[in-house]
VEXKOLMI-562428 format. One line per 10 residues: number of its first residue (from 1); their letters; for each residue x, y, z of C-alpha. Coordinates in steps of 0.001 Angstrom, whole numbers, plus 500000, padded with zeros to 6 digits. Layout:
NUM> A> X:Y:Z  ... $
//
This chain:
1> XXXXXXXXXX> 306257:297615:309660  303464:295107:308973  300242:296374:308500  297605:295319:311382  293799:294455:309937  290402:294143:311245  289656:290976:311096  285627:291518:311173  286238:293666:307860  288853:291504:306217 $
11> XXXXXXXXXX> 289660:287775:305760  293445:286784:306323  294083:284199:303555  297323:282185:304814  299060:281308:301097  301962:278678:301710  304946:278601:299657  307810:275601:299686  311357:274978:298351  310114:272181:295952 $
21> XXXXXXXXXX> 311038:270021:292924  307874:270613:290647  306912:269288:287706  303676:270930:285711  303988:268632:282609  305305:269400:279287  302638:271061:278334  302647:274229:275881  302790:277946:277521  299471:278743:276679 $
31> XXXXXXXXXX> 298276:275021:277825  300185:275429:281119  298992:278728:282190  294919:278095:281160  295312:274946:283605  297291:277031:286600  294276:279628:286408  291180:277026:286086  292696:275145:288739  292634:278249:291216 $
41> XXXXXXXXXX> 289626:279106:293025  290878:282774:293390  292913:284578:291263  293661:288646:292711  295892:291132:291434  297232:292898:293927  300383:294960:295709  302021:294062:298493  301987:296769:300966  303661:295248:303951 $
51> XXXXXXXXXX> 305624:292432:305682  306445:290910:308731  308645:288240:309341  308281:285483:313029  308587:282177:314738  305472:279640:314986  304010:279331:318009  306830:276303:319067  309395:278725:317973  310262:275562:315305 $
61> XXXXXXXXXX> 310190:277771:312130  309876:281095:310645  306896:282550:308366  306747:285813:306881  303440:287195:306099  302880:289465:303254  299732:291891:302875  298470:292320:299829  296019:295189:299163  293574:293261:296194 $
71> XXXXXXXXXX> 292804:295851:293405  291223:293337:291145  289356:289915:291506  289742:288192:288161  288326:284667:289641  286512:283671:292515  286528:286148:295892  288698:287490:297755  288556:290271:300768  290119:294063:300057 $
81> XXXXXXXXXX> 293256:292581:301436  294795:289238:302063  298296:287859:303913  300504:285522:301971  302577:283632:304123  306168:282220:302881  307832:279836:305145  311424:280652:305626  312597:284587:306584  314760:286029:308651 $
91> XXXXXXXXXX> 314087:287130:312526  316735:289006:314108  320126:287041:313758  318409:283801:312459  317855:283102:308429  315572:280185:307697  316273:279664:304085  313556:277513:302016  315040:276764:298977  313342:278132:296218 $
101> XXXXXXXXXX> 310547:279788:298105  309053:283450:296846  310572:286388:298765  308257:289375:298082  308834:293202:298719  306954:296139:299542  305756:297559:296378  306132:294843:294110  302155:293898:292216  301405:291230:290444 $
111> XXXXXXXXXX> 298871:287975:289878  298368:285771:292823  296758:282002:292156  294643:280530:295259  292909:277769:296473  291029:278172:299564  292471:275944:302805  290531:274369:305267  293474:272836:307377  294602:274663:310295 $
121> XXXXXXXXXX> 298104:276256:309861  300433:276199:312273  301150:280398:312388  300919:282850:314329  298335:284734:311978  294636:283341:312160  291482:284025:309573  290732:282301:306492  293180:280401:304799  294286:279551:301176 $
131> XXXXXXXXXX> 297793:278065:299659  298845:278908:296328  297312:276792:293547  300654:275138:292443  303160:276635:295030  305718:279293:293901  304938:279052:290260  301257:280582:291418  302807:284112:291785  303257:286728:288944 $
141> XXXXXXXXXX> 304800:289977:289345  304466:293126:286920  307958:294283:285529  307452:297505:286363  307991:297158:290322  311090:300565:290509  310414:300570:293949  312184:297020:295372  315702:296334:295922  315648:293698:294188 $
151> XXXXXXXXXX> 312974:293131:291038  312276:290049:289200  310485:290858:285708  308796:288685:283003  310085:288720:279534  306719:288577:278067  303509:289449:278955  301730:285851:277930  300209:284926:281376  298936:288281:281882 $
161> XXXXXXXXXX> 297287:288115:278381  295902:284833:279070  294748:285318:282198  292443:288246:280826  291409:285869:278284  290177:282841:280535  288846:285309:282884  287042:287143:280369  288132:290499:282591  290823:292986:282470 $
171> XXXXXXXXXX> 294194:293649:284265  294053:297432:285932  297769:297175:285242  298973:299042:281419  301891:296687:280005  304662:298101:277843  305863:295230:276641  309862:295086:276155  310300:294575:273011  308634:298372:272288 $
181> XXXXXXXXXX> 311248:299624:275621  314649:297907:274126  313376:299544:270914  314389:302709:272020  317382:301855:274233  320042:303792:272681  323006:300868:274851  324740:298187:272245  325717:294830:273595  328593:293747:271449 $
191> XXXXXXXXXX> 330090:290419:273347  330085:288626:276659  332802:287320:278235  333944:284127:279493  329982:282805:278722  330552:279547:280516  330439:280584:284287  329358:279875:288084  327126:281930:290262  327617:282824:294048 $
201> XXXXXXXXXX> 331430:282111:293687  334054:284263:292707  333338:284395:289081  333497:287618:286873  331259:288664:283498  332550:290870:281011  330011:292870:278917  331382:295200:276342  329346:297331:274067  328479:300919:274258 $
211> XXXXXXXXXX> 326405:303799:275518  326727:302093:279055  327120:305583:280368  331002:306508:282072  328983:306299:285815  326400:303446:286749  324265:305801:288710  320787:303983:288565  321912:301732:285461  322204:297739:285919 $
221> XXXXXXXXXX> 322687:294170:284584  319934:291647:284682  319762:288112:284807  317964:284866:284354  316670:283807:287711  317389:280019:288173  313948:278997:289682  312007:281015:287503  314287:281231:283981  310840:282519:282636 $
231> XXXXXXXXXX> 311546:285987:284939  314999:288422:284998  316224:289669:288059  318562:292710:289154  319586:293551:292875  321123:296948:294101  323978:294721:296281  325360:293072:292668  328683:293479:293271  330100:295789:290169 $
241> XXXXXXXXXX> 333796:296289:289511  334027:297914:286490  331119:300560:284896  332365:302330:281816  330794:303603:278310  332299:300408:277040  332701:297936:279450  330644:296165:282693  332722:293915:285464  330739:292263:287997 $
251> XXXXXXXXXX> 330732:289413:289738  328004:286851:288916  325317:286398:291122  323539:283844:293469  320831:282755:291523  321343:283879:288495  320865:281197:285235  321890:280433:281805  320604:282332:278761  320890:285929:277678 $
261> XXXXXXXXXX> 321483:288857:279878  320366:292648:279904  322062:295976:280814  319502:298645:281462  320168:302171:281199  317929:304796:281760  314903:302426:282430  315429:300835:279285  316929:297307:278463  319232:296162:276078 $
271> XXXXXXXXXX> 319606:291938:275282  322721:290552:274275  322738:288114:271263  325022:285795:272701  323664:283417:275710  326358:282868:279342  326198:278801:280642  325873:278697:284439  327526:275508:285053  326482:275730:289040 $
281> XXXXXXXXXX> 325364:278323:291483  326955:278298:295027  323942:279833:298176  324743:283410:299533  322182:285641:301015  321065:287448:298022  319849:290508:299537  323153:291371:300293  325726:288969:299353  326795:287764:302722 $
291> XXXXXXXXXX> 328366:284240:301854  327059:280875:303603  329423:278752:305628  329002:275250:306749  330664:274588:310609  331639:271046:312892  328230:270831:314469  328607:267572:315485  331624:267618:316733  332905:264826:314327 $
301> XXXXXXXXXX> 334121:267007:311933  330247:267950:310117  326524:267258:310400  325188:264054:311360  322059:263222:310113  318729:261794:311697  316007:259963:309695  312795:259973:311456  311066:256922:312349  308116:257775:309665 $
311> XXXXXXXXXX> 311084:257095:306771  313460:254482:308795  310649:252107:309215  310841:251659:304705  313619:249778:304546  313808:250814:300787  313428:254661:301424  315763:254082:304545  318399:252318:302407  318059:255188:299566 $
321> XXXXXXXXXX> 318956:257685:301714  321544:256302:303551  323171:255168:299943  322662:259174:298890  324423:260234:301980  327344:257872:301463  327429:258858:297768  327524:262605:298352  330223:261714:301460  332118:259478:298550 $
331> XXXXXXXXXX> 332022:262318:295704  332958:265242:297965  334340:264142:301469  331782:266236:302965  331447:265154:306836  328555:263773:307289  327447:260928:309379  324101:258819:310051  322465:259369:313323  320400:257331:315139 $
341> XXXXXXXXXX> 316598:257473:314243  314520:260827:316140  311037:261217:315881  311001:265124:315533  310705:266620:311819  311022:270174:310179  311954:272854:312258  315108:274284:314695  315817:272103:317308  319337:271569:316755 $
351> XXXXXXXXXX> 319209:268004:314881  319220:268013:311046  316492:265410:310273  314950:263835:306961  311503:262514:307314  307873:261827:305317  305452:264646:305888  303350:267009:304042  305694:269392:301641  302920:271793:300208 $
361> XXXXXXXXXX> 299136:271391:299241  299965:272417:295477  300566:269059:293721  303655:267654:292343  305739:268908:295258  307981:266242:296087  310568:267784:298863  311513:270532:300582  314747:271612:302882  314897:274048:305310 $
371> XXXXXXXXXX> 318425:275786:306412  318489:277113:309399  321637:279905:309503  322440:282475:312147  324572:285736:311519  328051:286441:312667  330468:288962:311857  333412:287743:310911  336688:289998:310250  334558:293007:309635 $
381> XXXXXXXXXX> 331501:291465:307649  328830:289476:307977  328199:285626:307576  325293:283134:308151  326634:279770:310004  324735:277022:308610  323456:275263:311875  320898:272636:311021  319052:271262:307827  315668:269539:307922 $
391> XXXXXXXXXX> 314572:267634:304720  310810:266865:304224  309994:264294:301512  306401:264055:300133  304361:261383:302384  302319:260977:298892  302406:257742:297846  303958:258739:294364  307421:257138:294656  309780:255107:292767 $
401> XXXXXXXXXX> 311793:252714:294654  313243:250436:292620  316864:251310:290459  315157:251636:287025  312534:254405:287096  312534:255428:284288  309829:255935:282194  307857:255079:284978  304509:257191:286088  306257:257934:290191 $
411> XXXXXXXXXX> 308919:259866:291120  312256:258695:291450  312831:258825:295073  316845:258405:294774  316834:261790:292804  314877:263725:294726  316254:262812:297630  320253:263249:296096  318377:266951:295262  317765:267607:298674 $
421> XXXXXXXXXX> 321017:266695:300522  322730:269118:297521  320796:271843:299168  322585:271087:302062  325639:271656:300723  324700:274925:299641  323958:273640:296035  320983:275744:294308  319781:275494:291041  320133:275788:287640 $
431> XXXXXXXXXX> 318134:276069:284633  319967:273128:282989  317738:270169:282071  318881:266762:283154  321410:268399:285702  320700:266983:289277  319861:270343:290094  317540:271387:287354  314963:273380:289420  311847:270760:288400 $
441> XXXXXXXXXX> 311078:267453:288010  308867:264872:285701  307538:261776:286634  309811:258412:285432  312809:261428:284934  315990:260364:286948  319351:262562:287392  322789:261799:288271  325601:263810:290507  327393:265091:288253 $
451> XXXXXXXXXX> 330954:266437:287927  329513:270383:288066  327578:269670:291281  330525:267851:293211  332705:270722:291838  330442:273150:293426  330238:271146:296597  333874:271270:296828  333994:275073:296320  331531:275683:299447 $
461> XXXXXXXXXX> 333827:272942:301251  337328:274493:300898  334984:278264:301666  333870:276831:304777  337004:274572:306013  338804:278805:306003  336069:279498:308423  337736:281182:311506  335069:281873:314393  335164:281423:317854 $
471> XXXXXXXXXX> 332121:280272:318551  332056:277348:316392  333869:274837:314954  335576:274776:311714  334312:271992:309606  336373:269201:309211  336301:266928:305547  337295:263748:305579  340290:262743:304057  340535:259651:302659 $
481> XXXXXXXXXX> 343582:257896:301619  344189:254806:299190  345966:251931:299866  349682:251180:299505  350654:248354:298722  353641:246432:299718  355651:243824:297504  357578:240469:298855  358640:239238:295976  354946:237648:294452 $
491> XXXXXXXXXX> 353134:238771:297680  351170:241689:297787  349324:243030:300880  348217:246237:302545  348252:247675:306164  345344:250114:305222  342273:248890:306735  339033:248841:304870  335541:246949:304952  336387:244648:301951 $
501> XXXXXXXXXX> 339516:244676:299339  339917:243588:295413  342709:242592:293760  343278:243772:289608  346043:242693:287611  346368:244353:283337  343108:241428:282997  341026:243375:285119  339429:242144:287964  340923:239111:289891 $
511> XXXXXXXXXX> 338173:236760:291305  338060:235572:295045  341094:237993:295486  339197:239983:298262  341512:239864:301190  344566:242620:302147  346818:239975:301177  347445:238359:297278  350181:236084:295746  350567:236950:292390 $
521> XXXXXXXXXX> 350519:234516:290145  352052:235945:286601  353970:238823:285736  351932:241781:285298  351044:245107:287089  348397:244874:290083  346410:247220:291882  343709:246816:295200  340707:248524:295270  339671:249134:299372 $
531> XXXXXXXXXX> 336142:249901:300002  335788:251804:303282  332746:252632:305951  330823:255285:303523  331081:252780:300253  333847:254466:298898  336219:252982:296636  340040:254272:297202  342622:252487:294530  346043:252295:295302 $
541> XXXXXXXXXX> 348800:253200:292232  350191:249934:290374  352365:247869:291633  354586:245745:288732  355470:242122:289713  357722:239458:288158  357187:235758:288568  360643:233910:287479  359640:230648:288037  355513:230124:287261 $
551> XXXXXXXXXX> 355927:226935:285411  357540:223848:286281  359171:221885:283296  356539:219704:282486  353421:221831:283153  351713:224388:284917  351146:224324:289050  347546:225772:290219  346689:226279:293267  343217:227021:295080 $
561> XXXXXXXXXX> 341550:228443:296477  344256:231565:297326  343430:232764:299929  342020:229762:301462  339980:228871:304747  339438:225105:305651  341157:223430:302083  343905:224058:299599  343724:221927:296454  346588:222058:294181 $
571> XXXXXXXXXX> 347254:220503:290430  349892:219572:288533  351583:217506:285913  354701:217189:286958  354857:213599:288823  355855:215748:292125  356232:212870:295099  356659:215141:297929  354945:218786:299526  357208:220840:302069 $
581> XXXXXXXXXX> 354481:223474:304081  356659:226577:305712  354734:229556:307723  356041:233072:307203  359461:233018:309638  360559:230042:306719  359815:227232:309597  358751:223664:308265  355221:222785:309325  353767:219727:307462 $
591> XXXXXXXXXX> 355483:217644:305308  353268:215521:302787  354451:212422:300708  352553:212260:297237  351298:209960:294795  353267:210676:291910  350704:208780:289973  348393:211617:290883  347337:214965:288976  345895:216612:292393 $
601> XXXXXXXXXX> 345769:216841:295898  343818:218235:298833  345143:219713:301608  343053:219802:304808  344532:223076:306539  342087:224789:308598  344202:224661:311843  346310:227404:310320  346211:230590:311580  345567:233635:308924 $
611> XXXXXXXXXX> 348708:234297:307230  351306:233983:304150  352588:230535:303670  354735:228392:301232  354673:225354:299730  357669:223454:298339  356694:220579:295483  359377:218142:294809  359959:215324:292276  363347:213870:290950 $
621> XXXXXXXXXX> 363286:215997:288450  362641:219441:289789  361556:221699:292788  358840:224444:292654  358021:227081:295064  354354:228893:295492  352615:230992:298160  349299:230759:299488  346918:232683:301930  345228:232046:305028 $
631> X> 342649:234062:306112 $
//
């Protein structure tokens, strides 16, 4: 139940906390931390003692307000107790996931890092306001919190050490530090097994060792959490399948991240040696493992997206993210589809939207995306629909437009923005560096898609297309098809329809070659490449073609251009004296007498209609046939 305070006696401070791509420079720990704390105004240590989660005052998005009873002012001022507000939470059947924002629970303490807010924020809680000094990375919980379902610890006490130090007071908290608590853990962790692994999918981990215990009872596996790799993690809903003495099954979590893991027994922890690889995590609810589908919401088979007018008005940022769309839509064959331009932003009103706006007043926060899900049983157990996704990218001027930013003091606008739409694909992160969803990012840094996030992509994709619910639609990928090609003899062509075509032959690309139609001109294997609506490129298998007669006795016969509009030039060597024209049903239509004195001619043939023609080329001597295009 959350905790109601008088306001004459205490000051509400309103602490804001966004999904974000942040970068804090590449700084040392120590350097890092000393700047997070002299940059805050406030720094508390406190417990949280209650929470409530509700809609804003539109009913547009959900905040959930922590109250945090302040034990200790190490900087600054602060009231006996405070509210931190989180956007995102969940109010009765509806989830509004920001992705990564802090989810606190009762009974968890810690470090809080604050900046005092003048601008009005649009709650339903009123008082004095402050946001957290550099988002989510302003929060730091003691690793002692037994009480929560699910508790994220620090492997080492540096911040807390540091923070005493630039303070110049003391924590009211007593630190055992791990090292001294896996010291006498009495559990061996032998091996892990596989080590290269996903998270929120149907992956298993192996630990064997010993002095697990034969029951679990209170025991448990911890993690790396993927926002935070700094912090471990355990949850009470990780599903186990196998607890012995000797050997741990489970499967491996949402959120969890590369590097070593722990199995605690009897409140003490045990590291393995050996490190697992999370190659990609796949979004569940990770309070209790209910998976994520995405539905037909528009009808069309997916989402369409909506750029507000704020963004659609850049040509370059509009052009950026329609390219991002079209390459997730090329990778994957998720449905999406672009929208006409809306002039509503962030929050549940049934249109997914990307726009410019204000992401966070800590700095280096360059986007955010909210999800909005609603709850459904489904055969027995529980699932959140995805419904709607809002992206919000930074209205700082801090970007990088152009295609080479590296290096470059801005953010690269194409990655962050690639970042985003992953999240709505139900993408999270991963501790990875240079992987497209790496949880932070530097200035002049860019990332590509890469074959683990399109994998991942896929995985939530075939998930959701088994989606069997009533009340909404089951999503529908595309499914795009190459082109066949057909063979006449030396004419190639296509019935596919795309937005442009290319020709190869075993030499690689064939120049002007570009319409559904080619005559081949040597012996060789050729192939079209058919770019459709989204920009994607669908190639067709080979297709092996044999040209009996390509030169006439005397010399070679070239004609261009093929295919050809308004004029067809041809050259030869052969003294040819006359040119026979026939249209596709073999009928004559122009008949040309030729100087055989001449190397080249011009024909003038624009009255054609498009088509496949041939041309006859006779001297006393000989008689060569070739084909030509009109289109």
């Amino acid at each position: 139940m959350y905790m109601k305070f008088n306001l004459w006696k205490y000051c509400l401070s309103f602490l804001t906390l966004f999904i974000s791509l942040v970068s804090v420079g590449q700084n040392n720990e120590v350097q890092n931390y000393t700047e997070l704390i002299q940059s805050a105004e406030c720094v508390v240590e406190g417990k949280i003692v209650a929470s409530e989660s509700y809609w804003d005052r539109q009913h547009r998005n959900i905040y959930t307000s922590y109250s945090i009873e302040v034990g200790n002012i190490l900087k600054g001022s602060a009231e006996e107790q405070i509210t931190v507000t989180v956007k995102g939470g969940k109010v009765d059947q509806t989830w509004q996931l920001v992705v990564p924002s802090v989810e606190l629970q009762v009974g968890e303490a810690g470090v809080f890092l604050v900046n005092k807010e003048t601008e009005d924020i649009n709650s339903l809680r009123s008082g004095c306001n402050y946001t957290l000094t550099y988002g989510d990375k302003s929060v730091f919980l003691f690793s002692d919190n037994h009480s929560t379902p699910e508790r994220i610890e620090q492997n080492t006490d540096s911040f807390f050490k540091i923070v005493e130090t630039v303070s110049g007071k003391l924590l009211h908290h007593t630190f055992v530090p791990d090292n001294l608590k896996s010291a006498e853990a009495t559990q061996v962790v032998d091996s892990i097994y596989p080590r290269v692994l996903t998270a929120g999918t149907d992956d298993i981990i192996s630990i064997a060792g010993s002095g697990f215990g034969n029951e679990q009872n209170s025991s448990k596996v911890w993690f790396k959490l993927s926002d935070r790799p700094e912090y471990i993690f355990s949850n009470d809903v990780f599903k186990y399948i196998t607890w012995t003495d000797t050997l741990i099954q489970l499967y491996v979590p949402y959120k969890a991240a590369s590097g070593t893991i722990a199995v605690e027994v009897n409140n003490k922890k045990m590291y393995s040696s050996q490190s697992i690889t999370i190659r990609y995590a796949c979004t569940n609810d990770a309070r209790t493992n209910d998976p994520v589908y995405m539905i037909n919401a528009n009808g069309l088979g997916g989402y369409s997206w909506r750029m507000n007018s704020n963004l659609s008005t850049y040509s370059q940022a509009k052009d950026i993210v329609t390219q991002s769309v079209n390459d997730w839509i090329c990778a994957t064959s998720v449905p999406w589809r672009i929208g006409g331009d809306v002039k509503s932003v962030e929050g549940k009103d049934g249109e997914s939207t990307i726009s410019f706006g204000p992401v966070t007043n800590s700095i280096d926060v360059m986007g955010l995306a909210s999800l909005f899900m609603s709850n459904h049983p489904v055969d027995g157990n529980d699932v959140w629909i995805l419904e709607e996704v809002d992206i919000t990218l930074s209205d700082a001027n801090d970007w990088c437009f152009t295609g080479d930013c590296s290096g470059s003091d801005k953010y690269d606008f194409k990655t962050v923005v690639m970042h985003q739409l992953a999240h709505a694909l139900l993408i999270d992160h991963v501790n990875t560096p240079g992987d497209l969803m790496y949880y932070s990012l530097g200035k002049g840094e860019i990332r590509d898609l890469g074959l683990d996030n399109i994998e991942c992509a896929e995985y939530n994709l075939n998930k959701s297309a088994e989606l069997n619910h009533p009340d909404y639609m089951t999503i529908n990928p595309y499914q795009f098809e190459p082109p066949v090609v057909n063979r006449n003899e030396d004419t190639l062509s296509t019935s596919y329809v795309f937005n442009s075509y290319q020709w190869y032959d075993t030499d690689g690309l064939i120049p002007g070659a570009t319409e559904s139609v080619y005559v081949a001109t040597k012996t060789g294997e050729y192939y079209l490449e058919g770019i459709n609506e989204f920009g994607c490129a669908q190639v067709s298998e080979a297709v092996e073609v044999f040209i009996t007669n390509n030169h006439s006795t005397t010399g070679e016969v070239l004609l261009y251009p093929n295919p050809m509009k308004e004029e067809l030039h041809i050259e030869y060597a052969t003294p040819f004296t006359e040119a026979i024209f026939f249209n596709t049903l073999g009928q004559k239509i122009l008949r040309v007498q030729l100087d055989p004195e001449n190397t080249k001619t011009t024909f003038h043939l624009g009255n054609l209609p498009a088509g496949v023609y041939s041309v006859w080329l006779i001297s006393n001597e000989e008689k060569v046939r070739r084909k030509f295009v009109v289109y």
